[in-house]
N, C-alpha and C positions, 0 to 999 in steps of 0.2 A: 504494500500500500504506500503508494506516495503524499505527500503533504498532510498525513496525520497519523499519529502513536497506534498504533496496533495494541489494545488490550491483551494482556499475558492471559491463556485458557482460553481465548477466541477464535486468535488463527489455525484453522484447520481441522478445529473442532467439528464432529457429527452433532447438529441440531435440532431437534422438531420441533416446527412450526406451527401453530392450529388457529384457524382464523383468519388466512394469511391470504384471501384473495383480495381483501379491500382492508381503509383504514388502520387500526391499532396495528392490526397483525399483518399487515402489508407491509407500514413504516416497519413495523420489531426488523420483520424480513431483510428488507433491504439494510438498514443499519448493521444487521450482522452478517451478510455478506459484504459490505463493503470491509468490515473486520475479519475480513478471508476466511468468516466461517464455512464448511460445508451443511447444506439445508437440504430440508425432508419439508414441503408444506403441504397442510392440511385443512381444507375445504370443501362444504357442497357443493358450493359454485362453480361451475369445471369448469367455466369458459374465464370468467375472471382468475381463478385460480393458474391454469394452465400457460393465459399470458403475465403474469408474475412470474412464475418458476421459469417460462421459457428464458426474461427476459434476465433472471438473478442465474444462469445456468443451474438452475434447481432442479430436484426432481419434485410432483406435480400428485398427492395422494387425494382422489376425490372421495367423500366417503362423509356419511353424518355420523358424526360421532357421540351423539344419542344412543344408537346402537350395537350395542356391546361388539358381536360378531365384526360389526365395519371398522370398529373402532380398535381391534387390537389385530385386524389384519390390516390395516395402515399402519400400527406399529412393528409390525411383522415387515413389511413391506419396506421400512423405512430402514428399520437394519440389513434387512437386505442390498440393499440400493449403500447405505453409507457406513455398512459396520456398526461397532459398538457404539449407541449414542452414547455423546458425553452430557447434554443438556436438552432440555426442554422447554418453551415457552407456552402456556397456555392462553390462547387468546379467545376463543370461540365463544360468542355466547348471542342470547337474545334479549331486545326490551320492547313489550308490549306494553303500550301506557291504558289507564284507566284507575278508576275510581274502586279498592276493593269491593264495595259493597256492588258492584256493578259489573265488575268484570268477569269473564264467564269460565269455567273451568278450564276449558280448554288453553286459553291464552296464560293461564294463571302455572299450568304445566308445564310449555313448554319453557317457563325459565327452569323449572325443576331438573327438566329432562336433558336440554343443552347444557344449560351455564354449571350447574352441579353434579349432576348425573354422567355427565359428556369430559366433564373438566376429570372428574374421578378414576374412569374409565381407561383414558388417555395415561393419565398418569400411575396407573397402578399396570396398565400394561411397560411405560417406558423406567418405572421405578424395578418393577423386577429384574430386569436385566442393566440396572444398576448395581442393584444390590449383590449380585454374582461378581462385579469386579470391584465393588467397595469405594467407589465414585462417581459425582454424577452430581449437577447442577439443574433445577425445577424453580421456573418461577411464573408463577400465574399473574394476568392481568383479571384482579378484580375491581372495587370501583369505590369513591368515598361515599357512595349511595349506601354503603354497608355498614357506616359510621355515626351517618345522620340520616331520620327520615325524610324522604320525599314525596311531595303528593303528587300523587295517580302514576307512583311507581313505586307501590307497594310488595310485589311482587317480584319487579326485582332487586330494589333493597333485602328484602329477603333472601331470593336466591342468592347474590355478594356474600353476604355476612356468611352466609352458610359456605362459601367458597372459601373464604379468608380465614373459616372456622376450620374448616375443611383442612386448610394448606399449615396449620400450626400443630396441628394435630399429624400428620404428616410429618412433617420437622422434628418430632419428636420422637416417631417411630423409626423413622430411615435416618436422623441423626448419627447413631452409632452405629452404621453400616458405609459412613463418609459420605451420606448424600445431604447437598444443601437444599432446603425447600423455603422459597421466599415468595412474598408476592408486593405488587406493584398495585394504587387506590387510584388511578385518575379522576378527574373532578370533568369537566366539562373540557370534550377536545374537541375538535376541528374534523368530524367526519360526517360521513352522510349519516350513521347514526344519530347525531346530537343535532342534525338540522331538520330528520325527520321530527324527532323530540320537541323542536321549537319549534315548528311549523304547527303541529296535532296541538300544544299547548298554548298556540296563541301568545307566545312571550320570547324575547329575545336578549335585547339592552336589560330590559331589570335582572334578568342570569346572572350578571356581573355588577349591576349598581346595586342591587337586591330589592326585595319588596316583601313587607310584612305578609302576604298571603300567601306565597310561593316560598323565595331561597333567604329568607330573613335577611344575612349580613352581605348576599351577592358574593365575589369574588374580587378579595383587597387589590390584588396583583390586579383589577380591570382588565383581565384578559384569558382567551380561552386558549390551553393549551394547545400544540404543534403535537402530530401526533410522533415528532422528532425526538419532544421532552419526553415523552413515557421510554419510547425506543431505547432516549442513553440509561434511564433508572436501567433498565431490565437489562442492558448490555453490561451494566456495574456492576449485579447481582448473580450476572453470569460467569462473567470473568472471575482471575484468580485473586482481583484484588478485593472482592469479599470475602475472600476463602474462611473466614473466622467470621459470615454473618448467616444468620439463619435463621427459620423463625420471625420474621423480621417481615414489615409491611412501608415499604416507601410512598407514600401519599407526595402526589405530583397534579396538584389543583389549587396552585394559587395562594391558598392559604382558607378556600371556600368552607371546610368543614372543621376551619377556628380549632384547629389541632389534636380535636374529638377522636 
């Protein structure tokens, strides 16, 4: 890499991606192949997927990882394809907005079933074969909605906290096997998720000024994050220079959930 540091445990590392045809998990993607990671990405979208891997010389796992079977034959697939992984990034998930009292089971599930169930899955297939070489880097994109509530995103405030819950617990199991498990809380970023969000919700500017109805204190920093800023957290937590952090949740939102 020319004209910037190469993170120690990035270069040439085996990675997997999930999430990784659009937004968060597109940036993760790109940010660690430009740190000469090798990548595994993993998405239902095959057409956006496909052009990303194409364009990161990636390999390209299409596959919902809701389901148990897809989901650890993409991790099957992805050892195949790049050897032992060393790291993992989970990015996949969904947010359906509404009112709980209003919202209907069905949308209320699918956070259960991607965001925790999906997140779970992924990682209990790519931690096993961790834990046979006694290392290995996991770091999930959950979200500050886990932190503090949000209205008519009830659902997935919940499934988050249940991620974050998820991934400590985790950290604490595969700790003493040399596996690190961290996760990464972004607050409002810059993709087509958070513009579908303001769009359905009728609100934009007070996101970041705030408004006693909605986000109380807004967002100090007046601004919505790059999905660049989450990228370098999770490229931090990958690399060797957390080697001694674990357990550990990096909130990269401005300062929107007042350090909750």
């Amino acid at each position: 890499m020319s004209g910037a540091a190469v993170l120690p445990g990035i270069d040439g590392a085996a990675i997997v991606v999930t999430g990784a045809a659009g937004g968060i998990g597109e940036g993760v993607a790109r940010r660690l192949a430009a740190h000469g990671a090798r990548l595994a990405l993993i998405d239902r979208e095959a057409g956006a997927l496909e052009a990303v891997a194409a364009d990161l010389d990636s390999t390209a796992l299409v596959a919902d990882i809701a389901d148990e079977a897809a989901a650890e034959a993409a991790v099957e697939a992805a050892s195949g394809r790049l050897g032992d992984i060393d790291g993992l990034v989970n990015v996949a998930g969904v947010q359906r907005l509404g009112p709980l009292t209003e919202q209907d089971a069905a949308d209320f599930d699918a956070h259960y079933f991607v965001n925790l169930r999906g997140t779970w899955l992924v990682t209990r297939a790519v931690a096993r074969g961790m834990a046979g070489r006694g290392r290995g880097a996991i770091v999930t994109v959950s979200s500050n909605a886990a932190r503090v509530p949000r209205v008519r995103q009830g659902a997935y405030c919940a499934s988050k906290a249940g991620v974050s819950h998820l991934m400590r617990v985790l950290a604490l199991e595969l700790g003493p096997l040399g596996i690190r498990v961290n996760t990464v809380a972004p607050g409002a970023t810059e993709t087509p998720m958070i513009r579908r969000m303001m769009d359905e919700m009728g609100f934009g500017e007070e996101m970041l000024r705030g408004s006693l109805e909605n986000f109380r204190t807004g967002v100090p920093l007046q601004r919505n994050a790059q999905v660049e800023d989450v990228a370098d957290a999770v490229l931090w937590l990958l690399s060797d220079m957390a080697r001694h952090v674990t357990m550990h949740e990096v909130v990269v939102d401005g300062g929107a959930s007042l350090g909750a």
